[in-house]
C-alpha positions in Angstrom: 12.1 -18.7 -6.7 12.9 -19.7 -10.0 16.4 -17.9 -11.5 15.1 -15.8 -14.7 18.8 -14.0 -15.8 21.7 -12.7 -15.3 23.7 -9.6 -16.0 27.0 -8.1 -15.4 29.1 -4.8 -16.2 32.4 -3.0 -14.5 32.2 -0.2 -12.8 35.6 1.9 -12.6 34.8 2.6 -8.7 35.1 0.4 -5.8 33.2 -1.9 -4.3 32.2 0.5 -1.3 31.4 3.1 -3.3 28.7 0.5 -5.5 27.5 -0.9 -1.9 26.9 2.8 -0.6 24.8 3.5 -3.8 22.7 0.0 -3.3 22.4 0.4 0.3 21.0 3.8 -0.6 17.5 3.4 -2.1 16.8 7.4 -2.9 19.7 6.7 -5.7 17.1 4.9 -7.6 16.0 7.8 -8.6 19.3 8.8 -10.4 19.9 5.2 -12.0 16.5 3.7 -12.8 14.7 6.3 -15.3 11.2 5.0 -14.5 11.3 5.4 -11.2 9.5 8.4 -10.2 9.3 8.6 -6.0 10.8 6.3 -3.3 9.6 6.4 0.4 12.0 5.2 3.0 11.3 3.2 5.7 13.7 0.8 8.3 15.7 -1.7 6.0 12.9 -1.0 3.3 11.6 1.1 0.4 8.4 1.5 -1.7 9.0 2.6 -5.8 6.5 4.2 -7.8 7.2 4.1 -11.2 5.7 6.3 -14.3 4.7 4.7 -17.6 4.0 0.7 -18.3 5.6 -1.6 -15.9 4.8 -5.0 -14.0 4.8 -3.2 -10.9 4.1 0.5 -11.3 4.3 0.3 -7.3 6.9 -2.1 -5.4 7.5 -2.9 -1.6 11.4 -3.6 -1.6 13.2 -4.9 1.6 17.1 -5.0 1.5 19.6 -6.9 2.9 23.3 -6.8 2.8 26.8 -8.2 3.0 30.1 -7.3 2.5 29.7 -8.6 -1.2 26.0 -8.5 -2.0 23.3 -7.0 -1.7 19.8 -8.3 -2.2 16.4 -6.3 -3.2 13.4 -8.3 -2.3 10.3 -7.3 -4.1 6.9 -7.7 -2.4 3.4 -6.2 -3.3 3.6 -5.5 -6.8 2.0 -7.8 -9.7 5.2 -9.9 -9.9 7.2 -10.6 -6.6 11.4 -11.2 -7.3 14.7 -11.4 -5.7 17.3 -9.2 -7.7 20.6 -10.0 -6.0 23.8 -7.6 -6.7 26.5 -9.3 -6.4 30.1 -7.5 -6.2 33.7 -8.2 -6.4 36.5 -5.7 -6.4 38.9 -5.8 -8.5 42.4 -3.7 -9.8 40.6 -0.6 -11.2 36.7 -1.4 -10.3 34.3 -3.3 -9.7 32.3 -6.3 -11.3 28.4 -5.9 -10.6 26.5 -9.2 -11.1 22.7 -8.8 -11.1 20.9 -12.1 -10.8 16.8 -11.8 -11.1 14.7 -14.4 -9.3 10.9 -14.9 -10.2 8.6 -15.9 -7.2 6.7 -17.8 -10.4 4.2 -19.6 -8.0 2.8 -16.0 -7.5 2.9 -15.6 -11.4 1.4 -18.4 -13.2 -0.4 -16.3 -16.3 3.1 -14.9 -17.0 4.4 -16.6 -20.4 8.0 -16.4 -18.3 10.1 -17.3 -21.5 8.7 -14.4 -23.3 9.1 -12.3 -20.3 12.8 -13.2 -19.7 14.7 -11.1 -22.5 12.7 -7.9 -22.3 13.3 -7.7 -18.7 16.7 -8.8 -19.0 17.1 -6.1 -21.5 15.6 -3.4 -19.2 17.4 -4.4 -15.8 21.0 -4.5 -18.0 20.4 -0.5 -18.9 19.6 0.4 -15.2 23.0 -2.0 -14.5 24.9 0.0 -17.0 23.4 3.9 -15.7 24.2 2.0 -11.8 28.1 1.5 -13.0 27.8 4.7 -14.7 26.8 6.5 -11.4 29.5 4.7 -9.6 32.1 6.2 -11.7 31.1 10.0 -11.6 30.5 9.3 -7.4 34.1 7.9 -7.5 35.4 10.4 -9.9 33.7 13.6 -8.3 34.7 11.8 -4.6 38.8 11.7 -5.9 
């Protein structure tokens, strides 16, 4: 896995209440626009997604910790690692996404071309993920 980029935003809610929406995958659905239907299964999920997208339909296993939690992507076009990692702090939370390319999988990819329009598109689902977190943690006060 080759590391393609990093993002990070606060969210004004705590660190359980982020984990609770990442451990959830239906949320998806009410932080990642494109994403159109999730089907649940034990410890895993598949996405479909509407309109253009490396991988209109995903496999996603997830794993957690007290600090991270990791989406593993299998089955679409492109295969990646998108790691969430969280630290509380006075008044919120800081989310760190980090994006790793299975680029052995991917070898047609032009990956430097690739890296800042997917880094632009994972940041605005990072930033509607913090926003989420804050009405939860509002509406949950």
């Amino acid at each position: 896995m080759k590391k393609l980029f990093t993002n990070v935003v606060m969210a004004k809610a705590s660190k359980e209440q982020v984990l609770t929406i990442l451990e959830n995958p239906e949320t998806l659905l009410q932080w990642v626009p494109e994403v159109q239907t999730v089907t649940q299964a034990a410890n895993a999920f598949t996405v479909h997604r509407s309109g253009a997208a490396l991988n209109q339909t995903e496999h996603i296993a997830v794993g957690k910790t007290a600090n991270q939690v990791v989406y593993r992507s299998t089955e679409g076009r492109v295969a990646y690692d998108l790691i969430f990692d969280l630290a509380g702090e006075a008044g919120g939370t800081t989310i760190t996404e980090t994006v790793y390319l299975d680029e052995t999988a991917v070898p047609h990819l032009p990956l430097t071309s690739l890296a800042p329009i997917a880094k632009h598109a994972f940041g605005e689902n990072l930033d509607h993920l913090a926003e989420l977190a804050e009405r939860l943690s509002y509406t949950n006060s």
